[in-house]
N, C-alpha and C positions, 0 to 999 in steps of 0.2 A: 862762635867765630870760626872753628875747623869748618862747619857746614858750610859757610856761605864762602870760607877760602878754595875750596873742594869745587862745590858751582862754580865759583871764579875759574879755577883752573881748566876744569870740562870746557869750561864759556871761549876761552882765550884757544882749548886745544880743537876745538869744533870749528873757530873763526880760522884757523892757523891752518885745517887741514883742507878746508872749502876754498881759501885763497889758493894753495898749492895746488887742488884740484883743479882750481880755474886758471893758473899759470900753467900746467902742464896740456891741459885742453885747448889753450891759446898758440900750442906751439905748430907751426905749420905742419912739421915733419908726421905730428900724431895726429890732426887732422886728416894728415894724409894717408898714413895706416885702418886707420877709422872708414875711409871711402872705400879702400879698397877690398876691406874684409864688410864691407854692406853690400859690394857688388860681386863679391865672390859667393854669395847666396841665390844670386840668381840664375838659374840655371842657362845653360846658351849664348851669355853674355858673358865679353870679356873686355875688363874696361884697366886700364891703364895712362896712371895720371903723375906728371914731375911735381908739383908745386899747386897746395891746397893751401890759403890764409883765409879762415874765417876770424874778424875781430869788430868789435862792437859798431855799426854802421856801416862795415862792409862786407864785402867777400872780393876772393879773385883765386883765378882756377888758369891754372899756365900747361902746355902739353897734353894734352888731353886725347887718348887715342879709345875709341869706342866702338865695338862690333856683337851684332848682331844680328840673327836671320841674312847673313851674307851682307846688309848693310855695314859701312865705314864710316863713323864720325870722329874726326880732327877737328881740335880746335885749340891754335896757337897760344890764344889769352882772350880772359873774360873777367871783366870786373861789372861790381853792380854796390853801387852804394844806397843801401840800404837802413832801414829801422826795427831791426830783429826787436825792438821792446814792442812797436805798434802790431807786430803779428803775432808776437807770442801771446800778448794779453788784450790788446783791444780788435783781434783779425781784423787788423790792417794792412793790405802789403804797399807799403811808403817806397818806392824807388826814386832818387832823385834821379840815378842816371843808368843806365845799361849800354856798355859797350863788350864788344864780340870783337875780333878781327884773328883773319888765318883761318877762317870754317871751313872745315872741306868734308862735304859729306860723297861718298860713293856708291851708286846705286847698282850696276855691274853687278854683280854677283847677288844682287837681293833675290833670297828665296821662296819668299812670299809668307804669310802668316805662319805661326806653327800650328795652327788646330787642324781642322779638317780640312784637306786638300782636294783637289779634283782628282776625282778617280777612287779615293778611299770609300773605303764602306762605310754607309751612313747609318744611325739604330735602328735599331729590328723595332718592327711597329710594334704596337700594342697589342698582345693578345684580349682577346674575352674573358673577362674573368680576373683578367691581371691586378696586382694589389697598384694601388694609383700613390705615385709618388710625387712630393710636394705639399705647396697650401693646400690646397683643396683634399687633402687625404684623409682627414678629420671629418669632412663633412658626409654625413648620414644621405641616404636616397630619402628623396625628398623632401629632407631638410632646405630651409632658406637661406638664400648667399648673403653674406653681410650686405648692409645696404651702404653702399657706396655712389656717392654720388656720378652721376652721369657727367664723363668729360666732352668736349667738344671734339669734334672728326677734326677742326683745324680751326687753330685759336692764332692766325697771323705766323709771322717769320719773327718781328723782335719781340715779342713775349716772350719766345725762348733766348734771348738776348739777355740775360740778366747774371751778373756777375752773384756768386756768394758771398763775396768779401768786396770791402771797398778797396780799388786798385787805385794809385797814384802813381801814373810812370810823367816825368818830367821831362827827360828828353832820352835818348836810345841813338845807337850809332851799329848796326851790324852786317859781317859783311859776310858774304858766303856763296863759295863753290859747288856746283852740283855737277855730276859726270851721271848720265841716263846710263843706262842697260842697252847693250848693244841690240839693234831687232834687224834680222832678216839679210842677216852676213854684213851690214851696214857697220862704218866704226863707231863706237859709241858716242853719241853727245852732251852736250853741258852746256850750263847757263852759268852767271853768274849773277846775284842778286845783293844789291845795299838796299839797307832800309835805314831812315832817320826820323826824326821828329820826337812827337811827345806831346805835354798839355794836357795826357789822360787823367780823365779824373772825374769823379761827380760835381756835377754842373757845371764842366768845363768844354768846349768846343776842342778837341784834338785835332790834330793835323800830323799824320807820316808823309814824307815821300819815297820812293821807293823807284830805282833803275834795274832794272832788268837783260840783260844780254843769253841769249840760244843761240848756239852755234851747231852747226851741223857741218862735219868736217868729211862727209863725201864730195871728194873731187870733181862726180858728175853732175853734184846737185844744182837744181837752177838756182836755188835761194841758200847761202850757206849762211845767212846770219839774220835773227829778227829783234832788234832793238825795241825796249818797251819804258817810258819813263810815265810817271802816275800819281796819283794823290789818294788817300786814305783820309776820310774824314768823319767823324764819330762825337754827337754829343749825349751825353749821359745825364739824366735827373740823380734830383739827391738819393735817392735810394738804391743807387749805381745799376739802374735799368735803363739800356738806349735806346733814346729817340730817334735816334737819325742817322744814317748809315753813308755818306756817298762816297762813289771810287771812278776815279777819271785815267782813263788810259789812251795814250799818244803811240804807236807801234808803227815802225817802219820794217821795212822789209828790204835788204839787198843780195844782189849776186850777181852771175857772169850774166844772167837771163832775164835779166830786170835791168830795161836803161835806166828807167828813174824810179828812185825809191818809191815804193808804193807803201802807203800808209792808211790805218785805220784806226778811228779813234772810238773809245766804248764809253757811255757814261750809266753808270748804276745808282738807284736812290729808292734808298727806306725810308721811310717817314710813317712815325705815328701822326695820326687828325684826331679832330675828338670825336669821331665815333667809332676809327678802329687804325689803322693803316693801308698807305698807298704804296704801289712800289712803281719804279720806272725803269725801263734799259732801254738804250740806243746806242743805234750802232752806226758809224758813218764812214763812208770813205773819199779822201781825198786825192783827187787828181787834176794836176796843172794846175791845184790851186782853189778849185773848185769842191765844193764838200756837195759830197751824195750821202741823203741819207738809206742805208741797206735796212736793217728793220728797226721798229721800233711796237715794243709793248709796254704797255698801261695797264694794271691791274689795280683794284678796291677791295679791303677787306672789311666786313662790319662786323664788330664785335660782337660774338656769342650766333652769328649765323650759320660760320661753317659754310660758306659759300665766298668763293669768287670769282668775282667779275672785271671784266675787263674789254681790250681793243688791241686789234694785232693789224701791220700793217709790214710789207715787204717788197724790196724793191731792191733786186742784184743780179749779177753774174759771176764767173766763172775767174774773170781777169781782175775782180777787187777781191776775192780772197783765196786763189791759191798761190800769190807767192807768202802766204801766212803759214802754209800746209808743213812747209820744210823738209821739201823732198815726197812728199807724199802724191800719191797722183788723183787730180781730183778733174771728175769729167766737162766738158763743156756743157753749160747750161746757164738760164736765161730764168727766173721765175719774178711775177709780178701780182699781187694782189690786198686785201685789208678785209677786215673785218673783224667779230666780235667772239668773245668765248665767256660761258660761264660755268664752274667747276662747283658742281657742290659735295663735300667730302664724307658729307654724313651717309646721304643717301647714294654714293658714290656714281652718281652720273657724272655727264661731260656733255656740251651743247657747244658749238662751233657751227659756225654760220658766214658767210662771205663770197666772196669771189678770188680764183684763182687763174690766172694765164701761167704756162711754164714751159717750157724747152729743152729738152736733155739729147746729148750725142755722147761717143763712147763709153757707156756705160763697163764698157770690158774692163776699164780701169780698175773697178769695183773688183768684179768677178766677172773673170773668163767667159763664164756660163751666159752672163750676158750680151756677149757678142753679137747673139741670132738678132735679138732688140734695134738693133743701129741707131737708132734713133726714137725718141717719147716726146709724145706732145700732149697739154691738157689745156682744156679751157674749159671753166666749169665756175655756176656759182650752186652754192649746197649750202645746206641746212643739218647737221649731224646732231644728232641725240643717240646717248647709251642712258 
């Protein structure tokens, strides 16, 4: 009777001390102690946060100030309703909803990567002789390499589309600030970006939309602003690998140097077939109403080829896309032509073939140096192989 009142007691004081554990782990405040000393380990980064609540099907993250590599990320409040049990044990990440609002990321001061920079010294080759470090340092002269099988030079674009875990995002709301890096004594620019939508999920048809604003705040620029509103569309098989990619973009452009909004719209599509995948882009421009299209490519992948192929066709100038440039100066020119291209990755050739007319005037714009040029003209059909 002691022994098993004794278990009883352990039993009751193990349940007694796992509850406490899990009330004091629930409390925001140590949450938030918890964040801070996980990101106090990382070197370079300095993160500073008011308000962490992680609790059973949610989270939310309030005040959020983040820097690194001269990058700044702010972010007002962030909730995400969640199923911490379908990740922890079935990797599932279940989100019904993700919402953002108050992002403000700062690019101004980004220092670029920390590893190797331009200009630093890169490793001292290999001498003769040298001991070989890595896999391969085991293996004997003239010993045989494992036999592994041979990958393909290029197996498609959505074959690497494949999620590890099955994602379920429902619906998402998020909003965010960008400020560029100042270039060229220029004041620095920013965009602003929402995104919404949701539906992701295996064997589900998704839908984002997504507005877009760049502003460029030189007083002498032609174009100080280019509006961009758009659609993101994705469907996924059950084994949360995507089918189908397409993204539709509406983009205007204005300023003191544009009477009428000039706009261009781009559409992009993946799609698996059943012998491998297609991809599509076009691009068009609208004036008075009137849609031109500027280019358009068609490419075909077949699986396990390593080749492709496809059809390219162009037709533009100079007045449908630099008021896109934003402030940038792009030279006068005129180019017209189509034709065919086939890429094969194994054997890494490249074959292009068609007909080309084109037109170019100040090229100075570019570079100085080509001022002497004044003017380029080509007319030419060709046949290219490497």
């Amino acid at each position: 009777m002691k022994t098993v009142r004794s278990w009883l007691i352990v039993l009751v004081a193990a349940v007694a001390l796992a509850a406490l554990t899990l009330t004091v782990a629930l409390i925001p405040a140590v949450q938030r102690r918890v964040v801070l000393w996980i990101a106090s380990g990382r070197p370079g980064m300095t993160l500073e946060v008011d308000h962490v609540a992680i609790r059973p099907g949610m989270a939310e993250i309030r005040g959020l100030r983040l820097q690194q590599a001269g990058v700044q990320v702010a972010v007002a409040e962030a909730s995400f309703d969640i199923s911490w049990w379908q990740a922890a044990v079935h990797r599932r990440l279940i989100l019904r909803s993700a919402r953002v609002t108050g992002m403000k990321v700062d690019l101004t001061r980004y220092s670029g990567p920390t590893g190797l920079r331009s200009g630093s010294a890169s490793p001292p080759p290999s001498q003769p002789g040298a001991p070989v470090i890595g896999p391969q340092s085991d293996v004997k002269a003239g010993a045989a390499l494992p036999d592994n099988p041979a990958q393909p030079a290029f197996a498609g674009i959505l074959n690497h589309l494949h999620l590890p875990w099955e994602v379920v995002l429902d619906a998402c709301d998020v909003e965010v600030d960008i400020l560029f890096p100042r270039t060229s004594g220029k004041l620095p620019g920013g965009a602003r970006l929402k995104l919404t939508g949701g539906h992701f999920g295996p064997r589900r048809d998704a839908e984002f939309d997504f507005d877009a604003t760049v502003r460029n705040p030189d007083p002498g620029a032609p174009v100080d602003e280019v509006t961009t509103r758009g659609a993101l569309t994705a469907t996924l098989n059950g084994r949360s690998a995507v089918e189908r990619v397409g993204i539709h973009l509406d983009a205007a452009a204005r300023g003191p140097l544009v009477p009428a909004a000039a706009r261009l719209q781009a559409d992009i599509v993946l799609a698996r077939t059943p012998v491998g995948e297609t991809y599509a882009v076009a691009l068009n421009s609208l004036e008075a109403g009137v849609v031109s299209r500027l280019l358009n490519l068609d490419g075909d992948y077949v699986a396990g080829s390593s080749t492709l192929t496809g059809s390219w066709q162009v037709l533009a100038n100079h007045r449908q896309v630099a008021p896109f440039a934003l402030g940038f100066a792009v030279p006068e020119f005129s180019v017209s032509g189509d034709g065919r291209f086939e890429v094969n990755f194994a054997a890494m050739n490249l074959q292009l073939a068609g007909r080309l007319t084109g037109h170019a005037s100040r090229l100075d714009l570019i570079d100085s140096r080509l001022r002497e040029l004044n003017e380029l003209g080509v007319t030419a059909a060709f046949d290219l192989r490497s």
